[in-house]
mmCIF file of the N, C-alpha and C atoms, coordinates in Angstrom:
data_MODEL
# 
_entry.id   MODEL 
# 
loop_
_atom_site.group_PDB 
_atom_site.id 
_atom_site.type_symbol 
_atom_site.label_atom_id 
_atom_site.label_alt_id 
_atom_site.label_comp_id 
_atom_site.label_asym_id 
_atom_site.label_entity_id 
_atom_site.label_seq_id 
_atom_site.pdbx_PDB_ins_code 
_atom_site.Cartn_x 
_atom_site.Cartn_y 
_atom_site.Cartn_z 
_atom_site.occupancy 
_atom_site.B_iso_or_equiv 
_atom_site.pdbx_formal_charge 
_atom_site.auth_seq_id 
_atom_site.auth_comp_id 
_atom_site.auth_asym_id 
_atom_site.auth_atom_id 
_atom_site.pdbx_PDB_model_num 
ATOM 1   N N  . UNK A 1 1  ? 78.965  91.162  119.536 1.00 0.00 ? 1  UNK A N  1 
ATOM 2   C CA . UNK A 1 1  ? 79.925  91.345  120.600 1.00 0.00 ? 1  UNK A CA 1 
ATOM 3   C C  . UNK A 1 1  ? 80.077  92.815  120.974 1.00 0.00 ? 1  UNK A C  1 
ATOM 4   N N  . UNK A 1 2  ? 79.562  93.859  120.352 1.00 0.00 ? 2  UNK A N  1 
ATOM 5   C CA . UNK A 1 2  ? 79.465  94.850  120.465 1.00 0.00 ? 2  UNK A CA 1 
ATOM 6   C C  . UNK A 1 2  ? 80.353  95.740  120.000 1.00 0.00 ? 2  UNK A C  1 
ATOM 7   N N  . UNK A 1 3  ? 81.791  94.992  119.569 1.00 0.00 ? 3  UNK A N  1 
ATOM 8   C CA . UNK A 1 3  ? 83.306  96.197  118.619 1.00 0.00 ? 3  UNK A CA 1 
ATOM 9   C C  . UNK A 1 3  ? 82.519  97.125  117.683 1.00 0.00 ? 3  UNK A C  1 
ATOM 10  N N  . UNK A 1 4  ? 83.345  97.936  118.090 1.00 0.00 ? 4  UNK A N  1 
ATOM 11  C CA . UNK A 1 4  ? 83.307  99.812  117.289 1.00 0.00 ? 4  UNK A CA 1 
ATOM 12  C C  . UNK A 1 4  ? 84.181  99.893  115.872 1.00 0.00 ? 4  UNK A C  1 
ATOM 13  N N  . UNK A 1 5  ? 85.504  99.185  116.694 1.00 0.00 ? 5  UNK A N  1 
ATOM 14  C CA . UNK A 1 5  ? 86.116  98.827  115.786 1.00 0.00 ? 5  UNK A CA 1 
ATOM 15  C C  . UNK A 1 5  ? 87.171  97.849  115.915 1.00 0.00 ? 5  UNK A C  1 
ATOM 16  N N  . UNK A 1 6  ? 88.029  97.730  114.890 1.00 0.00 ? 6  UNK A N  1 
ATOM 17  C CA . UNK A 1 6  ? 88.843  96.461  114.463 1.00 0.00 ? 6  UNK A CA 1 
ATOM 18  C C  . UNK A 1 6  ? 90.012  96.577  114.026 1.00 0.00 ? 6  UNK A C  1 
ATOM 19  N N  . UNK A 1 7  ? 91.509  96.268  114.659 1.00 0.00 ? 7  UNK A N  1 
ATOM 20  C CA . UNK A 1 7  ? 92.712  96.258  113.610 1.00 0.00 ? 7  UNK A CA 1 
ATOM 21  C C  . UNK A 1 7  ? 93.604  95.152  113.533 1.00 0.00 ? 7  UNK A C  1 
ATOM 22  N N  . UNK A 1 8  ? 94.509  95.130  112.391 1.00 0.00 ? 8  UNK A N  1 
ATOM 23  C CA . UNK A 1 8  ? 95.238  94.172  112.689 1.00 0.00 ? 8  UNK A CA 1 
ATOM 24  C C  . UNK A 1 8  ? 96.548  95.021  112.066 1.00 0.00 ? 8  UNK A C  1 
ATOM 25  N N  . UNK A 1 9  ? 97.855  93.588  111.862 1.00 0.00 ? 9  UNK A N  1 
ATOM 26  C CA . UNK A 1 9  ? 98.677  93.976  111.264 1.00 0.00 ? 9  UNK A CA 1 
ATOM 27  C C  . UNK A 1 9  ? 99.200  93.133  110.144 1.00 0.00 ? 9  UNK A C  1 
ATOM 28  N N  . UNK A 1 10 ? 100.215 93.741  109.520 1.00 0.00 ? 10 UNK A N  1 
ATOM 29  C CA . UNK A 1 10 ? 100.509 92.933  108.596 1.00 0.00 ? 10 UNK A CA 1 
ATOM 30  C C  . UNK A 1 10 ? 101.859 93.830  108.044 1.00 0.00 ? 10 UNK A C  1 
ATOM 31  N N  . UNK A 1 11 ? 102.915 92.691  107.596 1.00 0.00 ? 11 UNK A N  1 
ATOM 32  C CA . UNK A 1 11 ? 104.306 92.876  107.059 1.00 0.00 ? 11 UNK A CA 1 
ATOM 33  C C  . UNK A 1 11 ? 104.713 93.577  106.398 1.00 0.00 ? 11 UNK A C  1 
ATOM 34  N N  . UNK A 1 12 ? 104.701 94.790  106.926 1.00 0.00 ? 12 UNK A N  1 
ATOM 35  C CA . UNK A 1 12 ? 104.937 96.052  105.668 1.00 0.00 ? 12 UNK A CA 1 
ATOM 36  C C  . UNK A 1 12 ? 106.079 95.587  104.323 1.00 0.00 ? 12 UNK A C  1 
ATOM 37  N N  . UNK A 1 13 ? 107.284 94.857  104.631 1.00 0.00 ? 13 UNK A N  1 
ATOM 38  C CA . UNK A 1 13 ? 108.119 94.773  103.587 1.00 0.00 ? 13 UNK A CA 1 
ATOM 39  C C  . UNK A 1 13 ? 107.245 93.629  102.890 1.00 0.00 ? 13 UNK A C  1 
ATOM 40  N N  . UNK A 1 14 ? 107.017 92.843  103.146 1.00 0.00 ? 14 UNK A N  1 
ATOM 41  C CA . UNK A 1 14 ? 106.634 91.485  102.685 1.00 0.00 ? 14 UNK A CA 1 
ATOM 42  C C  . UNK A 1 14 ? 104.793 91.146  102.240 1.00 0.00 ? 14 UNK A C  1 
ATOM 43  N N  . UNK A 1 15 ? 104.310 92.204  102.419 1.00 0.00 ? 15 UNK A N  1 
ATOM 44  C CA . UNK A 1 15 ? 102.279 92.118  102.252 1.00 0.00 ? 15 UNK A CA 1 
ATOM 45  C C  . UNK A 1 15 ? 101.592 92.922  101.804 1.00 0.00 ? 15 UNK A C  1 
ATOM 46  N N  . UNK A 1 16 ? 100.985 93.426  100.652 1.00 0.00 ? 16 UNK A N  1 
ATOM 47  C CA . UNK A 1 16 ? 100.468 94.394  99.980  1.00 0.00 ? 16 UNK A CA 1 
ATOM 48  C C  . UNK A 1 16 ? 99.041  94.522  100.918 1.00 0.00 ? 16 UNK A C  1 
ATOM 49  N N  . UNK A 1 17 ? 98.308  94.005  101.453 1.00 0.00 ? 17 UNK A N  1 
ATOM 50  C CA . UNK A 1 17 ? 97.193  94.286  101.839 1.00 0.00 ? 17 UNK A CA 1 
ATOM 51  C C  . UNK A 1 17 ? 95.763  94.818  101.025 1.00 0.00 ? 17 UNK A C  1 
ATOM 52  N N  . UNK A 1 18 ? 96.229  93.890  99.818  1.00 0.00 ? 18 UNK A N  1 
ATOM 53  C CA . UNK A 1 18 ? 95.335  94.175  98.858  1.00 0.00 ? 18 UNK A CA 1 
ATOM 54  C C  . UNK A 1 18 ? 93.652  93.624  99.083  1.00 0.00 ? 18 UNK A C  1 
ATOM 55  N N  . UNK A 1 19 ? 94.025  92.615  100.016 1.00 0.00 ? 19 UNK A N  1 
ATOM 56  C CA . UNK A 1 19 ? 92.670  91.876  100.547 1.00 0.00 ? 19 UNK A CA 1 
ATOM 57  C C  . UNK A 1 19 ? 91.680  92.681  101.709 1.00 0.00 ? 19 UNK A C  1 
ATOM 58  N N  . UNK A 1 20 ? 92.788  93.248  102.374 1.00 0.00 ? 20 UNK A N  1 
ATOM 59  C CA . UNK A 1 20 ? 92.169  93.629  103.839 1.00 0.00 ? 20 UNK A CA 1 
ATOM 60  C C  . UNK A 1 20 ? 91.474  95.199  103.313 1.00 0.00 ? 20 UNK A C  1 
ATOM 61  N N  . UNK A 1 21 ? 92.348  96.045  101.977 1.00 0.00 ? 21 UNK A N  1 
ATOM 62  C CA . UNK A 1 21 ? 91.594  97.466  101.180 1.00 0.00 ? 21 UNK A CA 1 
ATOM 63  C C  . UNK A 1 21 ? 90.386  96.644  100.415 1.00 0.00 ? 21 UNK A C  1 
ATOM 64  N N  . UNK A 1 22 ? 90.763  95.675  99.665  1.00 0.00 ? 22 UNK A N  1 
ATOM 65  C CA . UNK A 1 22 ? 89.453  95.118  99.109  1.00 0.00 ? 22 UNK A CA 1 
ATOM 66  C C  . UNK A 1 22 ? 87.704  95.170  100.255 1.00 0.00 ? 22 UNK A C  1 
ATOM 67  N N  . UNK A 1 23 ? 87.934  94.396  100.821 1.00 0.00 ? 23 UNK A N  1 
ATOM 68  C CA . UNK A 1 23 ? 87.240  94.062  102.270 1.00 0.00 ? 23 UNK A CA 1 
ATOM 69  C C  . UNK A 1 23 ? 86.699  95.495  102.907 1.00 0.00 ? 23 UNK A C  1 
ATOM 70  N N  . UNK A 1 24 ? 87.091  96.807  102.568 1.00 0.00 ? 24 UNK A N  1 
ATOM 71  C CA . UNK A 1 24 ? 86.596  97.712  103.782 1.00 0.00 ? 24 UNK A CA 1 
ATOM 72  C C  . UNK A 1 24 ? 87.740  98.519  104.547 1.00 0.00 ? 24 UNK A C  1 
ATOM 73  N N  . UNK A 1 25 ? 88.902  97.774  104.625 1.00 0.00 ? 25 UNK A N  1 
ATOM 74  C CA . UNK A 1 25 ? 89.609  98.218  105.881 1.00 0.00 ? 25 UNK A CA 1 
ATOM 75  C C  . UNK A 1 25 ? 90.613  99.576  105.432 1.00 0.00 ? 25 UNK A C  1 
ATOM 76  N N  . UNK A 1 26 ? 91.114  99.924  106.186 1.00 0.00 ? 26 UNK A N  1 
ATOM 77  C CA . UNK A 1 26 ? 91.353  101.666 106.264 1.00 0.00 ? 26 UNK A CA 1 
ATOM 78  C C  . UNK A 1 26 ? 93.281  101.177 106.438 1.00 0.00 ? 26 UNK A C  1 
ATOM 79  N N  . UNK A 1 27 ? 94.310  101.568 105.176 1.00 0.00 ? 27 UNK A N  1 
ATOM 80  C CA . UNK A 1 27 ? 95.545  101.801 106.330 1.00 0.00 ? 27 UNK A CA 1 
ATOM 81  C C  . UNK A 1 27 ? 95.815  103.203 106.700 1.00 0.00 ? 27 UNK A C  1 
ATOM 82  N N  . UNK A 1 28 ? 96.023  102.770 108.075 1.00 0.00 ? 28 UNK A N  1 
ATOM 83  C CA . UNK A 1 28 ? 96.435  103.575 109.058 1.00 0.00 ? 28 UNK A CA 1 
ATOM 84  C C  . UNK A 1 28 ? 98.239  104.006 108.842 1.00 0.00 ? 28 UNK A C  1 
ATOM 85  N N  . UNK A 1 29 ? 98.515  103.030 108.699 1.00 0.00 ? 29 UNK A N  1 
ATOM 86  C CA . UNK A 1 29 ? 100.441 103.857 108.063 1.00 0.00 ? 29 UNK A CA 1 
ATOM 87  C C  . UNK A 1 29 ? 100.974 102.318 108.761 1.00 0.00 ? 29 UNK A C  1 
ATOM 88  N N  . UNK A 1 30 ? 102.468 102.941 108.916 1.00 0.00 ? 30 UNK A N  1 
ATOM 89  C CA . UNK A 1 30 ? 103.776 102.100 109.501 1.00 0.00 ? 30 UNK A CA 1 
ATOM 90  C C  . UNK A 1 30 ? 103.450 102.005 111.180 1.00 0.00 ? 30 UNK A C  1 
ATOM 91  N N  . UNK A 1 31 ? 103.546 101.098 111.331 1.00 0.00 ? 31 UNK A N  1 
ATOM 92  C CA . UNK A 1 31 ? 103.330 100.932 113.181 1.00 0.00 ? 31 UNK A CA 1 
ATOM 93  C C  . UNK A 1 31 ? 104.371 99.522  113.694 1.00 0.00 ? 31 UNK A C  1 
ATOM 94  N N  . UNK A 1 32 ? 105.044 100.083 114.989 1.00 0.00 ? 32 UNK A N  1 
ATOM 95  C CA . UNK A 1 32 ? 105.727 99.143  115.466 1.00 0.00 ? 32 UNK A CA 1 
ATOM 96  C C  . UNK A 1 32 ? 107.385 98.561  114.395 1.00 0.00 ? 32 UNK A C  1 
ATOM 97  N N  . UNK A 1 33 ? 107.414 97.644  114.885 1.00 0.00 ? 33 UNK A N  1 
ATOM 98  C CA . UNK A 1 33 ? 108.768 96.930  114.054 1.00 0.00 ? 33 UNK A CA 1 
ATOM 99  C C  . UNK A 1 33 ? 109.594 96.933  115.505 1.00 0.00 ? 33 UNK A C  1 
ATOM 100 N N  . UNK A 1 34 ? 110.900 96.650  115.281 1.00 0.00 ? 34 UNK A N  1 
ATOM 101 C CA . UNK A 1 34 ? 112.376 96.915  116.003 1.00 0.00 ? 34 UNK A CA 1 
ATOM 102 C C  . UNK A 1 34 ? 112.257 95.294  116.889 1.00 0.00 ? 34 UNK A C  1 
ATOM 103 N N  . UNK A 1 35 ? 112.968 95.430  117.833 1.00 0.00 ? 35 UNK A N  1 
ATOM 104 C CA . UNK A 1 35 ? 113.734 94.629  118.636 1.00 0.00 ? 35 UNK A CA 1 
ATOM 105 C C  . UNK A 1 35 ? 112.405 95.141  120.535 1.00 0.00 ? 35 UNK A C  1 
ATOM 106 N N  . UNK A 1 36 ? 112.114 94.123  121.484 1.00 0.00 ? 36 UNK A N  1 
ATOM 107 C CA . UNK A 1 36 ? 111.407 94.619  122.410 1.00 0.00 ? 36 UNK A CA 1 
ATOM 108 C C  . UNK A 1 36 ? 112.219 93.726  123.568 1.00 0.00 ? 36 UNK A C  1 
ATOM 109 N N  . UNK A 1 37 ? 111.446 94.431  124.703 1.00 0.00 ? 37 UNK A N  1 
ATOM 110 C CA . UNK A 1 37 ? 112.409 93.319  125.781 1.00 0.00 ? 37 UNK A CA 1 
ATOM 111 C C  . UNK A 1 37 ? 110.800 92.718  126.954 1.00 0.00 ? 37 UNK A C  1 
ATOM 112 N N  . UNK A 1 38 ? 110.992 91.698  126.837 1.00 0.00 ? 38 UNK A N  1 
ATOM 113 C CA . UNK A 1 38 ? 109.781 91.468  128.081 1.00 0.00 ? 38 UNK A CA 1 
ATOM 114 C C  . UNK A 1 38 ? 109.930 92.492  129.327 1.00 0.00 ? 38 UNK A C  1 
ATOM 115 N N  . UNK A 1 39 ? 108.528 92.613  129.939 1.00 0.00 ? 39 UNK A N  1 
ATOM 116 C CA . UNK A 1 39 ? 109.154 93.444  131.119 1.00 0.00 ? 39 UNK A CA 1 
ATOM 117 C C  . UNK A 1 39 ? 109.893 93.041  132.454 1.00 0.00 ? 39 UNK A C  1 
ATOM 118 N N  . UNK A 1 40 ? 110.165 91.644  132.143 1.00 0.00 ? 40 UNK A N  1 
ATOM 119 C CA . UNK A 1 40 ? 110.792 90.762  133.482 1.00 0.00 ? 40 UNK A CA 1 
ATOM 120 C C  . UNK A 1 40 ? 112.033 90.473  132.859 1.00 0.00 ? 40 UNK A C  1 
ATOM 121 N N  . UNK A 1 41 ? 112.609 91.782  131.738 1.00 0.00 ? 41 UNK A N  1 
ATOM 122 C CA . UNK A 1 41 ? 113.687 91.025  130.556 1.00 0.00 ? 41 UNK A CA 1 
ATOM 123 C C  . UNK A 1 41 ? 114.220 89.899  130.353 1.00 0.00 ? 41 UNK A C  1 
ATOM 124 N N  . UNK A 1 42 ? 113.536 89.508  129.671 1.00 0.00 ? 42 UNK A N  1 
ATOM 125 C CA . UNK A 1 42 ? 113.954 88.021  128.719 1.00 0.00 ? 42 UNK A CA 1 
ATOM 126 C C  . UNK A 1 42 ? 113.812 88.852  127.387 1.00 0.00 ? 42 UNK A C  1 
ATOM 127 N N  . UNK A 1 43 ? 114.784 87.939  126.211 1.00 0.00 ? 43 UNK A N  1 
ATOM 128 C CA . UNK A 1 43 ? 114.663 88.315  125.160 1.00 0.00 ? 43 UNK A CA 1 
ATOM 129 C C  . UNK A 1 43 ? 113.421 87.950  124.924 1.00 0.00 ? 43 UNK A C  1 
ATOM 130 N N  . UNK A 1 44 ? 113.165 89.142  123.264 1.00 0.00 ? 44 UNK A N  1 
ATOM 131 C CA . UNK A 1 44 ? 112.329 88.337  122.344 1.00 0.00 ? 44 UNK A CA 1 
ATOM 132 C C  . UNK A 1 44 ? 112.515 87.608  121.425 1.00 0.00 ? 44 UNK A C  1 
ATOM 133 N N  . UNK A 1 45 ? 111.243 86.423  121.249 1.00 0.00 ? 45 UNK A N  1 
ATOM 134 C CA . UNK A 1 45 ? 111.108 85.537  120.647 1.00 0.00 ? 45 UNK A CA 1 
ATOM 135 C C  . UNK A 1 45 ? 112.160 85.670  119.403 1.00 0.00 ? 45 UNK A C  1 
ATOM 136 N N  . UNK A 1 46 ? 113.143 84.806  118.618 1.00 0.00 ? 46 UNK A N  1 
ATOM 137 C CA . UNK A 1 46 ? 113.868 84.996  117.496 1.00 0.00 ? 46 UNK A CA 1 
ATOM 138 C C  . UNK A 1 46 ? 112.747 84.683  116.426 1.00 0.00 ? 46 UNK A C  1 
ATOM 139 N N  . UNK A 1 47 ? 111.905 83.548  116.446 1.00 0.00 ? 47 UNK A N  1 
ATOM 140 C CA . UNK A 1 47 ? 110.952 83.394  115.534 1.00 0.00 ? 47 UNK A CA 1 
ATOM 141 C C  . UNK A 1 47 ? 110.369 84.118  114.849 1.00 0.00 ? 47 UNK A C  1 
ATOM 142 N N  . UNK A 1 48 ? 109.769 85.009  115.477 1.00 0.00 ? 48 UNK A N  1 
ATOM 143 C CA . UNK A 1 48 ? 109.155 86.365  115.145 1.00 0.00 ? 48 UNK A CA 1 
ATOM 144 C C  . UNK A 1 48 ? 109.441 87.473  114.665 1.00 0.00 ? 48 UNK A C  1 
ATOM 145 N N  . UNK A 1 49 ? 109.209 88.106  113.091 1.00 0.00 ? 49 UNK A N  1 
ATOM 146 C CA . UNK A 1 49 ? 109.510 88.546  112.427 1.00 0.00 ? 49 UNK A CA 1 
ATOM 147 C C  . UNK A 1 49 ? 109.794 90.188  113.387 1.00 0.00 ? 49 UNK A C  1 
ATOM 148 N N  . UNK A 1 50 ? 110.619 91.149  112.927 1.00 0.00 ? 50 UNK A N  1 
ATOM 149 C CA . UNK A 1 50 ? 110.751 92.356  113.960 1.00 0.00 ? 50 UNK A CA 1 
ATOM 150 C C  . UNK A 1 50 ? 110.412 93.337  112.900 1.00 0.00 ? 50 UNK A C  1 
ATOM 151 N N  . UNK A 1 51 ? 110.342 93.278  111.551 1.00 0.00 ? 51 UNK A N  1 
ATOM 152 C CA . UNK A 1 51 ? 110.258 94.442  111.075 1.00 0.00 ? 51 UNK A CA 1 
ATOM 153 C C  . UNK A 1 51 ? 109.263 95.367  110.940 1.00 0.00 ? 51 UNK A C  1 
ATOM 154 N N  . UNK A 1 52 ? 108.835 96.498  110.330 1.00 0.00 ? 52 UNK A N  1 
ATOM 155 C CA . UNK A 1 52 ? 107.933 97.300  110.066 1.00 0.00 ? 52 UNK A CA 1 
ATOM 156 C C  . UNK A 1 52 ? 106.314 96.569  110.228 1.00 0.00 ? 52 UNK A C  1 
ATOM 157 N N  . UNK A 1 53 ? 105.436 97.281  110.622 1.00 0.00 ? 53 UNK A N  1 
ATOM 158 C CA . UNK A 1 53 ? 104.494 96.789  110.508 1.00 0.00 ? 53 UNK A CA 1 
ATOM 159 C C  . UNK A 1 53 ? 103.383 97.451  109.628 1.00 0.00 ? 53 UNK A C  1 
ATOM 160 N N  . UNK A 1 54 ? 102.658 97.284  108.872 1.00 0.00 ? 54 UNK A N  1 
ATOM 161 C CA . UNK A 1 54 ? 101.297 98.240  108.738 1.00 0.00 ? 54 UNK A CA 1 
ATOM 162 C C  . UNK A 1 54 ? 99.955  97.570  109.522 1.00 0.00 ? 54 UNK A C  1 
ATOM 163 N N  . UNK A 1 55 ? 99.407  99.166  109.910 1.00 0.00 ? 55 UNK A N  1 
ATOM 164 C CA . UNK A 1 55 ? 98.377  98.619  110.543 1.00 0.00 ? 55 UNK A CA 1 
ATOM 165 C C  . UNK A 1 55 ? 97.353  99.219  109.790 1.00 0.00 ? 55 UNK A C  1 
ATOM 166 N N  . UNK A 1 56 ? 96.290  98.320  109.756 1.00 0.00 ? 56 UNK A N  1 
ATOM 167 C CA . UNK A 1 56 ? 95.323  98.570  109.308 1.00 0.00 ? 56 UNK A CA 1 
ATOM 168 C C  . UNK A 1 56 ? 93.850  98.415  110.365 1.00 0.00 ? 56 UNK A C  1 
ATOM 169 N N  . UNK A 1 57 ? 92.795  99.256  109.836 1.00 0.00 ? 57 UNK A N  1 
ATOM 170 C CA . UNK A 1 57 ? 91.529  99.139  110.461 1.00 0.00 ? 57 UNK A CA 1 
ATOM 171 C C  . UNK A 1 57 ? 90.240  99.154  109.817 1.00 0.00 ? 57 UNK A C  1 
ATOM 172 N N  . UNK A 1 58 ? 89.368  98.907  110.842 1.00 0.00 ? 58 UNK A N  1 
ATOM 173 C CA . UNK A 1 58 ? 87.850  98.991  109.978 1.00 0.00 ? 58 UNK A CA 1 
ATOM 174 C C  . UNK A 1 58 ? 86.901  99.062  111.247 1.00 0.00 ? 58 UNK A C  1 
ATOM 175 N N  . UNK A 1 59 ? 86.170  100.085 110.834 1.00 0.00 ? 59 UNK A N  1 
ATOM 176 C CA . UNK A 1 59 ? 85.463  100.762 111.684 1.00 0.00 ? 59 UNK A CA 1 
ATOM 177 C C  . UNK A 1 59 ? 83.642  99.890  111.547 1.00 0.00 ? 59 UNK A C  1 
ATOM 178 N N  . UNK A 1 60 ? 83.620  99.712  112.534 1.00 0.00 ? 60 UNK A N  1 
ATOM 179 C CA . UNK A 1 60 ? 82.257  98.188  112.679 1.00 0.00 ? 60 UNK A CA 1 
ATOM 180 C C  . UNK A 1 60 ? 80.764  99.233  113.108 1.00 0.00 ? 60 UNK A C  1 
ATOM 181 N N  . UNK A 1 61 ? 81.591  100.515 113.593 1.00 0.00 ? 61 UNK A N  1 
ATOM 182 C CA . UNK A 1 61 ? 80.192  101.037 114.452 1.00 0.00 ? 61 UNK A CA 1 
ATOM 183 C C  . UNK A 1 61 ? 79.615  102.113 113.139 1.00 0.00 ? 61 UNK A C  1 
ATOM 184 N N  . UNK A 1 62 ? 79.235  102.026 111.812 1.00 0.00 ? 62 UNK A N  1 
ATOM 185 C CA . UNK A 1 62 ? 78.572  102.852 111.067 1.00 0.00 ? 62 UNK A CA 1 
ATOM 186 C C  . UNK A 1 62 ? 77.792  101.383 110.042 1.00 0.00 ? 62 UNK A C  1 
ATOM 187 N N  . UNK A 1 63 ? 78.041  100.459 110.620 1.00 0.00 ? 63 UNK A N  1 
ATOM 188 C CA . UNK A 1 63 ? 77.687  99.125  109.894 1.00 0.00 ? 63 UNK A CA 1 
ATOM 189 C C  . UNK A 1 63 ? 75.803  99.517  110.107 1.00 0.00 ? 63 UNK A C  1 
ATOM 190 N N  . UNK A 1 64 ? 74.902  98.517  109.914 1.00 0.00 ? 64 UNK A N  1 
ATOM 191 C CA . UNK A 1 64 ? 73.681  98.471  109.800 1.00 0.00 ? 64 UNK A CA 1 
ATOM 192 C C  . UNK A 1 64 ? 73.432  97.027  110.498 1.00 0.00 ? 64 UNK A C  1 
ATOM 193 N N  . UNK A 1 65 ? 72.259  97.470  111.266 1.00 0.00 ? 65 UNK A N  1 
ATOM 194 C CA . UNK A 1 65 ? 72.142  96.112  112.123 1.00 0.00 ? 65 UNK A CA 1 
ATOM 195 C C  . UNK A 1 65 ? 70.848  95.608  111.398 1.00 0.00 ? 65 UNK A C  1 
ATOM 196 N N  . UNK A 1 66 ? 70.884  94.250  110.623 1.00 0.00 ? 66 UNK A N  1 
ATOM 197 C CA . UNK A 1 66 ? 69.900  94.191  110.000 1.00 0.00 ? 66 UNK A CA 1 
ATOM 198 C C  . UNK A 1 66 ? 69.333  92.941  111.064 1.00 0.00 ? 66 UNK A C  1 
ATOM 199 N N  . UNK A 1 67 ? 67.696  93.045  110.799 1.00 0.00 ? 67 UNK A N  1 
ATOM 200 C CA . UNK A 1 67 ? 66.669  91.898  111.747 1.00 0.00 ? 67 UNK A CA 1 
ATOM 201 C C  . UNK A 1 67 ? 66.782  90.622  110.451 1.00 0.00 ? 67 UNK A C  1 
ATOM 202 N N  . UNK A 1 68 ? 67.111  89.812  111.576 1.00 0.00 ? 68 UNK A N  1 
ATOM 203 C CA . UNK A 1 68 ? 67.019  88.221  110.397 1.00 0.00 ? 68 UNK A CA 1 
ATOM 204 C C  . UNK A 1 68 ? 65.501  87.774  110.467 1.00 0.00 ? 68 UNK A C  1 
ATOM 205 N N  . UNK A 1 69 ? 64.974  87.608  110.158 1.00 0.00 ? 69 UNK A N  1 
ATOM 206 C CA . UNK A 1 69 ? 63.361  87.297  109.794 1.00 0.00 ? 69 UNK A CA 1 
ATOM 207 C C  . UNK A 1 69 ? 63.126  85.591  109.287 1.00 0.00 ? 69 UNK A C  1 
ATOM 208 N N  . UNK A 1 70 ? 62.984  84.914  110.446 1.00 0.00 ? 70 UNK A N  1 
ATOM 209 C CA . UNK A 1 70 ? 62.870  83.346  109.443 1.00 0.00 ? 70 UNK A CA 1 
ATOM 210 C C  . UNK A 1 70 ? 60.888  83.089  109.634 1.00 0.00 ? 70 UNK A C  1 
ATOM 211 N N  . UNK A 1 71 ? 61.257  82.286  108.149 1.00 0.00 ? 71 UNK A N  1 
ATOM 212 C CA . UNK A 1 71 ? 59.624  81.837  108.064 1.00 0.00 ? 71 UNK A CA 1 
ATOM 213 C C  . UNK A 1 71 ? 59.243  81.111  109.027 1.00 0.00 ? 71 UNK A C  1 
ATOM 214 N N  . UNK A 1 72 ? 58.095  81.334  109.148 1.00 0.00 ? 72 UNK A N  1 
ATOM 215 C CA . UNK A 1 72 ? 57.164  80.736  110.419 1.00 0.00 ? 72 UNK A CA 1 
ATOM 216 C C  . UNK A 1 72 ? 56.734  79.396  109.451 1.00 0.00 ? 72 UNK A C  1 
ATOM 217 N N  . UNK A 1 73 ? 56.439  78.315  110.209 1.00 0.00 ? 73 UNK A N  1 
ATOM 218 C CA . UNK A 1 73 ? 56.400  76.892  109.635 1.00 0.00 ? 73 UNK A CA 1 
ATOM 219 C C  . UNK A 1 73 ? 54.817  76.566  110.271 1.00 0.00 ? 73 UNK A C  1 
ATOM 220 N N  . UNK A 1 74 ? 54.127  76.140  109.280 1.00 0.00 ? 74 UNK A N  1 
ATOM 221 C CA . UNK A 1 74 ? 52.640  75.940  109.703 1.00 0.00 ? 74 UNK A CA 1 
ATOM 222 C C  . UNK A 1 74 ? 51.806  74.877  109.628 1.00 0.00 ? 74 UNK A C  1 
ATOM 223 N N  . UNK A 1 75 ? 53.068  73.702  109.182 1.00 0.00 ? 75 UNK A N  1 
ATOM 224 C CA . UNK A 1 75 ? 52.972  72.211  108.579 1.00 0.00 ? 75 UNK A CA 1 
ATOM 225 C C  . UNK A 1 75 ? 53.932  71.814  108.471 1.00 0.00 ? 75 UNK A C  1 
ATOM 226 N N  . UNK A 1 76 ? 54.310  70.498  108.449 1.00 0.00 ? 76 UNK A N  1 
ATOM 227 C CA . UNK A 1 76 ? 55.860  69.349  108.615 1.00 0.00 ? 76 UNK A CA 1 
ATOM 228 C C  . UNK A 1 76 ? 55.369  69.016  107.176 1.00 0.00 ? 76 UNK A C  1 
ATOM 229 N N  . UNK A 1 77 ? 54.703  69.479  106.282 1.00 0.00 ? 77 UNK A N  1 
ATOM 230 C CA . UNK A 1 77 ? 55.018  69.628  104.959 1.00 0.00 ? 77 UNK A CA 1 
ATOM 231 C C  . UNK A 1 77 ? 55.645  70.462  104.254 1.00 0.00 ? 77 UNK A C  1 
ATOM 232 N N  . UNK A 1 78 ? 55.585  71.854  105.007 1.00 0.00 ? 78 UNK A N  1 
ATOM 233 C CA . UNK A 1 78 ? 56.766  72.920  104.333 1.00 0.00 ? 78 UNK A CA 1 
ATOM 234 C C  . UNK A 1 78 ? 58.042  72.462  105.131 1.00 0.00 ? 78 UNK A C  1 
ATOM 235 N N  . UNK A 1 79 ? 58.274  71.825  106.420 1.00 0.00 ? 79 UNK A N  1 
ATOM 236 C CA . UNK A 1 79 ? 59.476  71.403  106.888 1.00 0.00 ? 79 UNK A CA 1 
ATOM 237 C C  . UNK A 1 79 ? 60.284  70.533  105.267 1.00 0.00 ? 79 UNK A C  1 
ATOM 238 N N  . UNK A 1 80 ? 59.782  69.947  104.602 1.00 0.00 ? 80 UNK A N  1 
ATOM 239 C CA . UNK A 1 80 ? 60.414  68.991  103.398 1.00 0.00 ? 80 UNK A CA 1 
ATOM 240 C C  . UNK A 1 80 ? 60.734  70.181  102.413 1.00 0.00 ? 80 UNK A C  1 
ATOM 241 N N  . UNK A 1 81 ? 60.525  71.062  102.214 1.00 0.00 ? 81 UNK A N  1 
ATOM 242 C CA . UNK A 1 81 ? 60.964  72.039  101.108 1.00 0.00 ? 81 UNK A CA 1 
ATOM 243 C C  . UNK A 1 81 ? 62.105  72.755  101.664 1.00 0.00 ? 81 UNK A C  1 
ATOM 244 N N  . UNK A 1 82 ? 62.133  73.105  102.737 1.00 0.00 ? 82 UNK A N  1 
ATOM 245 C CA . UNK A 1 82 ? 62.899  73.719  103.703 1.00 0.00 ? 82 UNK A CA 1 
ATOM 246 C C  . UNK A 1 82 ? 64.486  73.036  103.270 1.00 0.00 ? 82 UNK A C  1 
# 
């Protein structure tokens, strides 16, 4: 798809992000949280958690583009091992 790079978020009080540091990904710090207003003001959603956020990232464009290479088939007898 061509991304450089990648972030998401996740619940600063409530989510260690032990999976997403495992995996590669970079935190970036505290981002967002509070209370927002649509821009045609309506409230926001109550469902939706408001607090702190961490954001995290991972950078896709130092990755390695590897060539997938499949065997060439030269008989419907190696198709059965396959």
């Amino acid at each position: 798809m061509g991304y450089r790079r990648i972030q998401t978020y996740i619940l600063a009080d409530e989510e260690t992000g032990i999976s997403l540091k495992a995996s590669g990904w970079l935190c970036e710090g505290i981002a967002g949280g509070g209370q927002w207003k649509h821009t045609d003001g309506k409230e926001r959603r109550s469902d939706q958690p408001t607090s702190k956020k961490m954001r995290w990232a991972k950078d896709l464009s130092s990755r390695k583009i590897m060539d997938i290479v499949l065997p060439v088939v030269q008989n419907t007898k190696q198709l059965e091992l396959i």
